[in-house]
PDB file of N, CA, C and O in Angstrom:
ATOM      1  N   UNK A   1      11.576  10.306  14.006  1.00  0.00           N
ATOM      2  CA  UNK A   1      10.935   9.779  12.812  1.00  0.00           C
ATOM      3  C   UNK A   1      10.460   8.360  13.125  1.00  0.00           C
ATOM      4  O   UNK A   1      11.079   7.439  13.659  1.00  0.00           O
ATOM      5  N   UNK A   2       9.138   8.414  12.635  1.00  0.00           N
ATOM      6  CA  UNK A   2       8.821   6.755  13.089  1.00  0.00           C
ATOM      7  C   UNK A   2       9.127   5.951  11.998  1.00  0.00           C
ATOM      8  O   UNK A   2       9.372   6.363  10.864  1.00  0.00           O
ATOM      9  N   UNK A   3       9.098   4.294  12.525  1.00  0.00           N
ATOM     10  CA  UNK A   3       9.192   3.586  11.418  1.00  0.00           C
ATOM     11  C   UNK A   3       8.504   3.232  10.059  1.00  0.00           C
ATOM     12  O   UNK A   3       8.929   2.430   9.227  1.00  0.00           O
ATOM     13  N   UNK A   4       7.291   4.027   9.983  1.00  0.00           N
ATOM     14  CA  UNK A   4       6.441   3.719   8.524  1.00  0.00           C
ATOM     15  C   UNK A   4       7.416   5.259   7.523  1.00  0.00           C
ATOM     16  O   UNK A   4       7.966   5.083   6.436  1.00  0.00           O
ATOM     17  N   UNK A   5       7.389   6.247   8.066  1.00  0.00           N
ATOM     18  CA  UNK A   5       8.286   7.248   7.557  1.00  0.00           C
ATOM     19  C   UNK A   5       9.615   6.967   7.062  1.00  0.00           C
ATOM     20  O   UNK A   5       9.875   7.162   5.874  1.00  0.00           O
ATOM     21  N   UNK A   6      10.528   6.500   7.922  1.00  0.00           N
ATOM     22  CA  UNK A   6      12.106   5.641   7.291  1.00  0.00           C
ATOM     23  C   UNK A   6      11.360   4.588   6.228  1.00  0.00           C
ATOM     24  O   UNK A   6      11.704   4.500   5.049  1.00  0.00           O
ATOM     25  N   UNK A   7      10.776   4.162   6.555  1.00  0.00           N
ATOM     26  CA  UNK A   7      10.251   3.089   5.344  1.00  0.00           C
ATOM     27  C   UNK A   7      10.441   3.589   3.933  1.00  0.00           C
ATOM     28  O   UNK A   7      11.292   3.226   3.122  1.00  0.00           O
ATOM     29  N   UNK A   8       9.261   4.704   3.758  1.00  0.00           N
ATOM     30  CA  UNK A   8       8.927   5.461   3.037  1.00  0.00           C
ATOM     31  C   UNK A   8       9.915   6.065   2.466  1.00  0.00           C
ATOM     32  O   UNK A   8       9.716   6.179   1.257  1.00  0.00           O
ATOM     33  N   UNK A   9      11.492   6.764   3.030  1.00  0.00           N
ATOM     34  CA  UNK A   9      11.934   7.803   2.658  1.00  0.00           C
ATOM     35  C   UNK A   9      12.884   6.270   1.883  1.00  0.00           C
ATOM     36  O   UNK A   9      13.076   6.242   0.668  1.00  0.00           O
ATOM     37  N   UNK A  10      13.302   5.296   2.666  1.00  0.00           N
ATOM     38  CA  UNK A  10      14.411   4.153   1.897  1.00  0.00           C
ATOM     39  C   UNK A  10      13.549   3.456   0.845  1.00  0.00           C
ATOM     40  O   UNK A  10      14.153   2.678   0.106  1.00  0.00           O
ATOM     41  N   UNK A  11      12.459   3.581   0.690  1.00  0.00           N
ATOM     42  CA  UNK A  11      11.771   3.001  -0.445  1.00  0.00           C
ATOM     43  C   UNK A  11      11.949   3.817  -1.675  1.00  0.00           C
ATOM     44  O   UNK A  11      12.198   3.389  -2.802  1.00  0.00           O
ATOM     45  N   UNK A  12      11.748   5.346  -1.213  1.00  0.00           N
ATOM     46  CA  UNK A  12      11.756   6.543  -2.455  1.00  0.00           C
ATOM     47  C   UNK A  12      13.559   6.632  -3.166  1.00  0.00           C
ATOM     48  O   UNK A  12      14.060   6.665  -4.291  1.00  0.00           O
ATOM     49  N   UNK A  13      14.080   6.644  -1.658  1.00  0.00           N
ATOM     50  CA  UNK A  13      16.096   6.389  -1.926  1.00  0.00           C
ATOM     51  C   UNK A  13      16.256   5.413  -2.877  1.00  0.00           C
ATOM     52  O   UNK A  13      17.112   5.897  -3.617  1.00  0.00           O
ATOM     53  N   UNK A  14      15.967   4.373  -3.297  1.00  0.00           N
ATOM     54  CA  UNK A  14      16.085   2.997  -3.736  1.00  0.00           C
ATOM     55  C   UNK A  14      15.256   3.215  -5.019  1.00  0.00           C
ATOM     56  O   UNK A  14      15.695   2.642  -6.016  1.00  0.00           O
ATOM     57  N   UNK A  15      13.842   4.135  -5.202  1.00  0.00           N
ATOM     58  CA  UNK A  15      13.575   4.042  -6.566  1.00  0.00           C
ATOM     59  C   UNK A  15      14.274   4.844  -7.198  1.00  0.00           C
ATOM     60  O   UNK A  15      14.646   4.505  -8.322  1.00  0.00           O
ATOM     61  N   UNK A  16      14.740   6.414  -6.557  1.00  0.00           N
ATOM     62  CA  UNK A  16      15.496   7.051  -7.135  1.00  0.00           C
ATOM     63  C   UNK A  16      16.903   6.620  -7.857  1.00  0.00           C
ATOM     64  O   UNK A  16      17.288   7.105  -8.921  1.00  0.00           O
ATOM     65  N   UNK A  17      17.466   5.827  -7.251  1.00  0.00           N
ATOM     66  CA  UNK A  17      18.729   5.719  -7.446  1.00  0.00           C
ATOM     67  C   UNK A  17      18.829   4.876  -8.256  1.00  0.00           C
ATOM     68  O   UNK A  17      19.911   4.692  -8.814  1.00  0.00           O
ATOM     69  N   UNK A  18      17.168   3.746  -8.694  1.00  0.00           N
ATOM     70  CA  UNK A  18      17.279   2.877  -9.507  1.00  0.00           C
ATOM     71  C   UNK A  18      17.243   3.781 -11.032  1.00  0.00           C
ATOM     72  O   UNK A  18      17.987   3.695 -12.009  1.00  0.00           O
ATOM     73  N   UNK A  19      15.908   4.770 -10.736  1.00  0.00           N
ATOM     74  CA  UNK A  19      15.610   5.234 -11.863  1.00  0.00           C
ATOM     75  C   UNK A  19      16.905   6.054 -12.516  1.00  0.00           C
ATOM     76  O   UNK A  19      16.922   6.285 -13.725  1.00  0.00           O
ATOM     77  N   UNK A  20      17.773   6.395 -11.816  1.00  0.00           N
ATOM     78  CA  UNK A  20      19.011   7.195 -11.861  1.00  0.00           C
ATOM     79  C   UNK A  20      20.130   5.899 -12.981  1.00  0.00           C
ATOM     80  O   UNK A  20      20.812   6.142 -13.977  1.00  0.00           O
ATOM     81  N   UNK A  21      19.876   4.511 -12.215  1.00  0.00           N
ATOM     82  CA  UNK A  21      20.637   3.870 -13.015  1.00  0.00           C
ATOM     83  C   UNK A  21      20.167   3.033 -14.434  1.00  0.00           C
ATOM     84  O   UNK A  21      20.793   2.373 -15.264  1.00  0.00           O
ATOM     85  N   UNK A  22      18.878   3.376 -14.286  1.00  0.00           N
ATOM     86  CA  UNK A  22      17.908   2.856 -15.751  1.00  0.00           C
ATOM     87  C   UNK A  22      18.308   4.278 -17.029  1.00  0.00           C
ATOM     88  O   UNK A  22      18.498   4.369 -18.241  1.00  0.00           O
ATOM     89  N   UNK A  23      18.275   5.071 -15.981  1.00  0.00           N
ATOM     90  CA  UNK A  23      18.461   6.390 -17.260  1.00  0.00           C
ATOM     91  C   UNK A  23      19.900   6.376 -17.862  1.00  0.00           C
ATOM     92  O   UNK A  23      20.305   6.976 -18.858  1.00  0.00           O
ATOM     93  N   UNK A  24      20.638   5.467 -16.936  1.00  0.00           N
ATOM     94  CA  UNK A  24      22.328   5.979 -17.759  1.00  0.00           C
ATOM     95  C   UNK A  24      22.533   4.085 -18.478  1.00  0.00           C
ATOM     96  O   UNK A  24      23.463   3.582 -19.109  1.00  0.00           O
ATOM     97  N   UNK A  25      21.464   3.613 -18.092  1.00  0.00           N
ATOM     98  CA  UNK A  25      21.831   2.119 -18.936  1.00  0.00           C
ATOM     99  C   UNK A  25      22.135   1.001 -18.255  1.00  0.00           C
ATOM    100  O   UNK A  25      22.393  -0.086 -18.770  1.00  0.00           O
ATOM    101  N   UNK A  26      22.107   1.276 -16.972  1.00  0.00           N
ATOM    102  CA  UNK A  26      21.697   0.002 -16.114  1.00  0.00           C
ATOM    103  C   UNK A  26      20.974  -0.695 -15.884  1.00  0.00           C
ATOM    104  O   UNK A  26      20.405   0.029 -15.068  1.00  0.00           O
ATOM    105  N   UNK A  27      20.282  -1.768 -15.865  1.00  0.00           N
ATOM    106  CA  UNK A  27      19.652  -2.425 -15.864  1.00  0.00           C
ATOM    107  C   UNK A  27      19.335  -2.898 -14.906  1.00  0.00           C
ATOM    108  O   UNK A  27      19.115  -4.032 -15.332  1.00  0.00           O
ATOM    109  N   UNK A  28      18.980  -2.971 -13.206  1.00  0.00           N
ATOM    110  CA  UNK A  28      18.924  -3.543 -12.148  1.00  0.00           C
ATOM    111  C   UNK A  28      17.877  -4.413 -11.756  1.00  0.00           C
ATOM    112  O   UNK A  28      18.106  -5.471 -11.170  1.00  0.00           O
ATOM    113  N   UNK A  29      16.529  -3.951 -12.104  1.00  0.00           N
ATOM    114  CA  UNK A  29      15.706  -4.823 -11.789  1.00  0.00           C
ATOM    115  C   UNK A  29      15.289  -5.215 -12.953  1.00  0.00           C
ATOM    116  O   UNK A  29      15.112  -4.406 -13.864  1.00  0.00           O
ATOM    117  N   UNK A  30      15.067  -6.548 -13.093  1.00  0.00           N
ATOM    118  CA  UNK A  30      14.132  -7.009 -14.620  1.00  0.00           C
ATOM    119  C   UNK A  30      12.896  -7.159 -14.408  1.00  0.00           C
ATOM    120  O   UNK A  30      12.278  -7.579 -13.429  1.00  0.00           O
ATOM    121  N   UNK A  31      12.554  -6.754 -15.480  1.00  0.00           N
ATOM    122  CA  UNK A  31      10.676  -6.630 -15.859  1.00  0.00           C
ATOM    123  C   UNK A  31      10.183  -7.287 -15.504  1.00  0.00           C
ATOM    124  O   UNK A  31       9.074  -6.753 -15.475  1.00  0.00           O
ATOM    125  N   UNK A  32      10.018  -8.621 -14.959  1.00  0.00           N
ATOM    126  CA  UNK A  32       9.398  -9.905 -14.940  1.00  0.00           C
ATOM    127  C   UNK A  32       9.630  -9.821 -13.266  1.00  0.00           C
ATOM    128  O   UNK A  32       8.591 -10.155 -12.696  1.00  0.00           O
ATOM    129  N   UNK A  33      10.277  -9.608 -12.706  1.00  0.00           N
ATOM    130  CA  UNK A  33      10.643  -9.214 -11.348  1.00  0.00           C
ATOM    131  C   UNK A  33       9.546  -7.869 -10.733  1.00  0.00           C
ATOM    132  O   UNK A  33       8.626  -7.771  -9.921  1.00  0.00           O
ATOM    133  N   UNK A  34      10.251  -7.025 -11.620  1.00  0.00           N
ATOM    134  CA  UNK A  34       9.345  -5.234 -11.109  1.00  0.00           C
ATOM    135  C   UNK A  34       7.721  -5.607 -11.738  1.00  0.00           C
ATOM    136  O   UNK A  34       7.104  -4.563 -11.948  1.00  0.00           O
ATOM    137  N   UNK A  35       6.894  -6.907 -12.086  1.00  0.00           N
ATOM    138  CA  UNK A  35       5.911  -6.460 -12.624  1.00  0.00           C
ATOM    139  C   UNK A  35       5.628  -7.750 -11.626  1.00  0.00           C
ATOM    140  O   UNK A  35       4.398  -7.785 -11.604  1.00  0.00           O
ATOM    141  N   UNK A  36       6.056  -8.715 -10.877  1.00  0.00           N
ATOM    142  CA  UNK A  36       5.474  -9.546  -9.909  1.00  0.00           C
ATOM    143  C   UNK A  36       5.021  -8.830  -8.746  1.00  0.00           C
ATOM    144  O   UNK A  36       3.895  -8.850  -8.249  1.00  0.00           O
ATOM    145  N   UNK A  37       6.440  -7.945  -8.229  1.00  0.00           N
ATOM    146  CA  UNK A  37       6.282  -6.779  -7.174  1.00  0.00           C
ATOM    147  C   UNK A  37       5.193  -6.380  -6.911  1.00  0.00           C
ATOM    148  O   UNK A  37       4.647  -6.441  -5.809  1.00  0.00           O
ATOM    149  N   UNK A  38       4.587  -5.739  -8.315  1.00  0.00           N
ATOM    150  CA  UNK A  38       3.430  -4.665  -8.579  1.00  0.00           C
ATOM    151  C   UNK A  38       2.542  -5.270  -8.093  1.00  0.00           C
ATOM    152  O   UNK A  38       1.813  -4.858  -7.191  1.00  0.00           O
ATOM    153  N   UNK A  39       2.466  -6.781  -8.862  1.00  0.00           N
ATOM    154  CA  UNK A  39       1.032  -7.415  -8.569  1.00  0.00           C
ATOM    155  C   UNK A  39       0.815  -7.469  -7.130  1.00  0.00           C
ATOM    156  O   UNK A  39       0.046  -6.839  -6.404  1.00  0.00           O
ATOM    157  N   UNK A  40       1.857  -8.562  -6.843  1.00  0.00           N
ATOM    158  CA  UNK A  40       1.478  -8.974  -5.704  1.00  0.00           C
ATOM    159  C   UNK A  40       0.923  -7.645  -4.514  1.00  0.00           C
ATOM    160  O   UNK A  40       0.020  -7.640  -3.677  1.00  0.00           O
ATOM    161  N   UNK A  41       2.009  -6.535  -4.952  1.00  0.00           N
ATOM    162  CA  UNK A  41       1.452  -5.313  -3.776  1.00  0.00           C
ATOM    163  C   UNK A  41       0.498  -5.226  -4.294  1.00  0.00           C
ATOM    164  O   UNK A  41      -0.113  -6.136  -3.734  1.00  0.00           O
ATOM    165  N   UNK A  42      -0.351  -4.704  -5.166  1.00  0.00           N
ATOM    166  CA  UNK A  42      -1.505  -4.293  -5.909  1.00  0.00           C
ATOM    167  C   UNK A  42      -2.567  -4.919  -4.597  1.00  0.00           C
ATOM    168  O   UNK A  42      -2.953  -4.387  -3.556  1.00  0.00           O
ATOM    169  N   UNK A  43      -2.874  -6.606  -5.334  1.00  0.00           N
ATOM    170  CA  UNK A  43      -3.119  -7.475  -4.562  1.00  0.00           C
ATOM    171  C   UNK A  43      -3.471  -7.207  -3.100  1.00  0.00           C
ATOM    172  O   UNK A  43      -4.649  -7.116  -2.754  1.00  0.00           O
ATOM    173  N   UNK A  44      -2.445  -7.079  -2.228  1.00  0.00           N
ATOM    174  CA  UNK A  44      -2.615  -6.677  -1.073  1.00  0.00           C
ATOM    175  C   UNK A  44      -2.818  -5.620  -0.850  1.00  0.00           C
ATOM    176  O   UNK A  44      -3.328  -5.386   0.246  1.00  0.00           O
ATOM    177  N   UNK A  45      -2.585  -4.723  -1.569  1.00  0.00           N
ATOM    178  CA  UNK A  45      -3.473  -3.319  -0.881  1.00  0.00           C
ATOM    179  C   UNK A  45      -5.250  -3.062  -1.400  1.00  0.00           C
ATOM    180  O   UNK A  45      -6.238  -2.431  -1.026  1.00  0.00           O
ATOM    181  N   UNK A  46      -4.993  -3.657  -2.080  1.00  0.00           N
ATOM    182  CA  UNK A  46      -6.850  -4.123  -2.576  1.00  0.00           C
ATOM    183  C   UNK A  46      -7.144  -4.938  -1.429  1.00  0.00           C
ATOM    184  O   UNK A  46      -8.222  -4.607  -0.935  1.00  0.00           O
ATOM    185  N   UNK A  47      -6.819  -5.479  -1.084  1.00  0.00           N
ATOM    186  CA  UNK A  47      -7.343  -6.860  -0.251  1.00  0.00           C
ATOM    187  C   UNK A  47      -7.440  -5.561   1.443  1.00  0.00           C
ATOM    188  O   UNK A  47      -8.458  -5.239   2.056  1.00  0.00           O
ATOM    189  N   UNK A  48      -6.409  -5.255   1.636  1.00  0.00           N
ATOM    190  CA  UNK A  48      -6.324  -4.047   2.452  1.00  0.00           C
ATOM    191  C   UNK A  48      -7.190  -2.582   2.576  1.00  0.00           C
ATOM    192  O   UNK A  48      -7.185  -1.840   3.559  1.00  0.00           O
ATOM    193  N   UNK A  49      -7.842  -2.400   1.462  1.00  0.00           N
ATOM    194  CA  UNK A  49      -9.011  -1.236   1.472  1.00  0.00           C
ATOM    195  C   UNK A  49      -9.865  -2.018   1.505  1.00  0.00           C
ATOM    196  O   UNK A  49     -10.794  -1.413   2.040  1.00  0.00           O
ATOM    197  N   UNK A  50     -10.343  -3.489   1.170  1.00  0.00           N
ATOM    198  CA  UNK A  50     -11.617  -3.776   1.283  1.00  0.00           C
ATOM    199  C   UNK A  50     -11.933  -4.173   2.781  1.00  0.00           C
ATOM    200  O   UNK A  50     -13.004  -4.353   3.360  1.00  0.00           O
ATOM    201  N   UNK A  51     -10.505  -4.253   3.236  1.00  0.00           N
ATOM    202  CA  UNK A  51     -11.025  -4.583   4.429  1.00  0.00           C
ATOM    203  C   UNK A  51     -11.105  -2.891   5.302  1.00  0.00           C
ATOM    204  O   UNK A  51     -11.890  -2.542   6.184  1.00  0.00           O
ATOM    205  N   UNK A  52     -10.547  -2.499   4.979  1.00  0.00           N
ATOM    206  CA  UNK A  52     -10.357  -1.150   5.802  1.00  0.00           C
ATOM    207  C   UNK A  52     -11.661  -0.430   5.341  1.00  0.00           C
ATOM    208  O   UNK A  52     -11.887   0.675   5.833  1.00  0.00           O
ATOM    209  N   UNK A  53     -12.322  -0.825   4.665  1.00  0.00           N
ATOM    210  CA  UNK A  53     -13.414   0.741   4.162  1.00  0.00           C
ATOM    211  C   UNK A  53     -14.625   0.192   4.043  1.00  0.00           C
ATOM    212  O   UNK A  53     -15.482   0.851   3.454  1.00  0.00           O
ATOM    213  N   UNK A  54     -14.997  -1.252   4.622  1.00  0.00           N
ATOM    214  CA  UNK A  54     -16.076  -1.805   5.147  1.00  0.00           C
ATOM    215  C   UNK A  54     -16.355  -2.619   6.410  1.00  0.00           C
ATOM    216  O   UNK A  54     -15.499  -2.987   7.215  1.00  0.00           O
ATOM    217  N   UNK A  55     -17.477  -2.816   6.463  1.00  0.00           N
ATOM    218  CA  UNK A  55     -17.713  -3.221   7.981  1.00  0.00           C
ATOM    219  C   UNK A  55     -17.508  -4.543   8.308  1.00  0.00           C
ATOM    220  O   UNK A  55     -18.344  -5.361   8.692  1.00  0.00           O
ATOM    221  N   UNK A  56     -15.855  -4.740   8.052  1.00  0.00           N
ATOM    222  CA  UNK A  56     -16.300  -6.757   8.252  1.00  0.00           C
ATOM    223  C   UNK A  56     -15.777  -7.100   9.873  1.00  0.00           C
ATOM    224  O   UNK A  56     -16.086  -8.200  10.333  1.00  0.00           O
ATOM    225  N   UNK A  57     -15.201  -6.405  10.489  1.00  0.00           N
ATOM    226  CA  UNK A  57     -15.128  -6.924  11.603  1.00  0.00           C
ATOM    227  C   UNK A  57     -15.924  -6.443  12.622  1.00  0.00           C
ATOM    228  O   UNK A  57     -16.705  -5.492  12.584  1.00  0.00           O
ATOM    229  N   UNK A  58     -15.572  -7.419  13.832  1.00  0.00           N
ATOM    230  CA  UNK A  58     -16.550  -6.900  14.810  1.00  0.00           C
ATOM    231  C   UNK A  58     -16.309  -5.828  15.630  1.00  0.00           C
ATOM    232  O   UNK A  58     -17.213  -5.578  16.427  1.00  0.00           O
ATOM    233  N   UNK A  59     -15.369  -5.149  15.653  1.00  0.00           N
ATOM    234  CA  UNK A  59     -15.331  -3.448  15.485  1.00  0.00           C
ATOM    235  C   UNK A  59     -15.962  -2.746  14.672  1.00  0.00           C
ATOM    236  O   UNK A  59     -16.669  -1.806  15.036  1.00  0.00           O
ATOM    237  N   UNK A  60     -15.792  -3.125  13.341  1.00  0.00           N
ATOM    238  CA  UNK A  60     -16.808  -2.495  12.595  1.00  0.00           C
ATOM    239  C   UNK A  60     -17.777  -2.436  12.517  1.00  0.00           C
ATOM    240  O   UNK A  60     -18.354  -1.433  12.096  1.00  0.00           O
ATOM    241  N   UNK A  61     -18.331  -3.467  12.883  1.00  0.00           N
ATOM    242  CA  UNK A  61     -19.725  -4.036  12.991  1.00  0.00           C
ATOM    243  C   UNK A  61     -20.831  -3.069  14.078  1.00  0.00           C
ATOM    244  O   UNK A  61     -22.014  -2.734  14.028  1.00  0.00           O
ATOM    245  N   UNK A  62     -19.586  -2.848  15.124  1.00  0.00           N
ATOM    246  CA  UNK A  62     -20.239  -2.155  16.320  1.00  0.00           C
ATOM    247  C   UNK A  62     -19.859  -0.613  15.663  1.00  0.00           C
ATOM    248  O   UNK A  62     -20.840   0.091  15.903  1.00  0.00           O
ATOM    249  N   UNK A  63     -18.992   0.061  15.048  1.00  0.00           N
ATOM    250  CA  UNK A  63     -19.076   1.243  14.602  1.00  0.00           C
ATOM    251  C   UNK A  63     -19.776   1.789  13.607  1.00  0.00           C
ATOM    252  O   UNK A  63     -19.953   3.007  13.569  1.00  0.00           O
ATOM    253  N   UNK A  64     -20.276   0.937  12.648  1.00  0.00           N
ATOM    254  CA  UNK A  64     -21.649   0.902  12.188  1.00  0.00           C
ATOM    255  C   UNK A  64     -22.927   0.888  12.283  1.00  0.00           C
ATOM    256  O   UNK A  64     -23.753   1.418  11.540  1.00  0.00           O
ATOM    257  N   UNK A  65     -23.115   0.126  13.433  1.00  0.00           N
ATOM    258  CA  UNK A  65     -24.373   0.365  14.690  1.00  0.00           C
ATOM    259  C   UNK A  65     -24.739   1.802  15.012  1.00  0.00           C
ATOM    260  O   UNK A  65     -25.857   2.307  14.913  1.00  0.00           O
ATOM    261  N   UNK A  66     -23.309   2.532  15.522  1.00  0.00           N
ATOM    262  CA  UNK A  66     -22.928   3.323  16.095  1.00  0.00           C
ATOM    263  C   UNK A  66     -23.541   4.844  14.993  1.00  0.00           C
ATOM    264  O   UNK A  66     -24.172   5.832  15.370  1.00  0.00           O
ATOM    265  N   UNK A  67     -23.094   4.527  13.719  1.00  0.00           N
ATOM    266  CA  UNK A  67     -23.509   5.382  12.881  1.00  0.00           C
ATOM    267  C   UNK A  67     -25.175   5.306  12.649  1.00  0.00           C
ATOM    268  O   UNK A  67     -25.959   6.246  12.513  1.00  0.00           O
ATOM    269  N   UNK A  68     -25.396   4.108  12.650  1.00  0.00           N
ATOM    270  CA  UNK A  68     -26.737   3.867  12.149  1.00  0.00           C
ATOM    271  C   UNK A  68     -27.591   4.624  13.129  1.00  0.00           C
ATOM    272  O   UNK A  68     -28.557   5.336  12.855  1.00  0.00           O
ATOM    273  N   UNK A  69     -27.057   4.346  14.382  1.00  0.00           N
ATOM    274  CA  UNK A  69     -28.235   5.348  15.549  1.00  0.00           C
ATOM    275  C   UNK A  69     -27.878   6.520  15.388  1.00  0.00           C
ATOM    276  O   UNK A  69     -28.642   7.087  16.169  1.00  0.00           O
ATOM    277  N   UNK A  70     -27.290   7.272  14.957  1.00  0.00           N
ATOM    278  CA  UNK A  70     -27.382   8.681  14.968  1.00  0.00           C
ATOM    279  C   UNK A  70     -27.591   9.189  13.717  1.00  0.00           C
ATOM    280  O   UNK A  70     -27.660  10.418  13.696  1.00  0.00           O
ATOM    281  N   UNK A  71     -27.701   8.687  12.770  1.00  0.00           N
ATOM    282  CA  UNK A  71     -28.214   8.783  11.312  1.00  0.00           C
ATOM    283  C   UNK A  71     -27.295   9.054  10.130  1.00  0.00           C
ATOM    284  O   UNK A  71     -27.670   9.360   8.999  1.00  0.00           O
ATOM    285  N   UNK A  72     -26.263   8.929  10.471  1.00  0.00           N
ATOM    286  CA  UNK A  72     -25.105   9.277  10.081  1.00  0.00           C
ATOM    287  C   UNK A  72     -24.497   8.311   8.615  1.00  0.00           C
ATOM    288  O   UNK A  72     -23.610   8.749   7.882  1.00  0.00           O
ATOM    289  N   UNK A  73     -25.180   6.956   8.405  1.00  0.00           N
ATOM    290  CA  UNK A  73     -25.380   5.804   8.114  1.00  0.00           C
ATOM    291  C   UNK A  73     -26.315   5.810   7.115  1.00  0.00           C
ATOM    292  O   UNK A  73     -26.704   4.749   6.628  1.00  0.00           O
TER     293      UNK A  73
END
């Protein structure tokens, strides 16, 4: 298992077990906490598709070329 996968499965472990302790009356994370989280990821994964799904670097730049000559573009 690689490491973005363990990531993934201890991220899902950790909401489960939260949501497990919100349903019986625990309280673990506070709102003001779980809604900075959000943003800030939000934030960066926006910032992260804009860079991923246009041509700003100079890889891209040249794989865009690349499309443009074959018409693909």
């Amino acid at each position: 298992m690689d490491n973005a996968s363990l990531a993934r499965y201890i991220v899902l472990i950790i909401a489960v077990v939260n949501s497990v302790l919100n349903l019986v009356g625990y309280q673990t994370i506070s709102d003001d906490l779980t809604n900075d989280l959000v943003a800030v990821a939000s934030g960066v994964y926006f910032l992260y598709a804009a860079w991923k799904n246009n041509y700003l670097s100079e890889k891209g730049q040249a794989q865009k070329r690349v499309l443009e000559r074959h018409d693909l573009k």
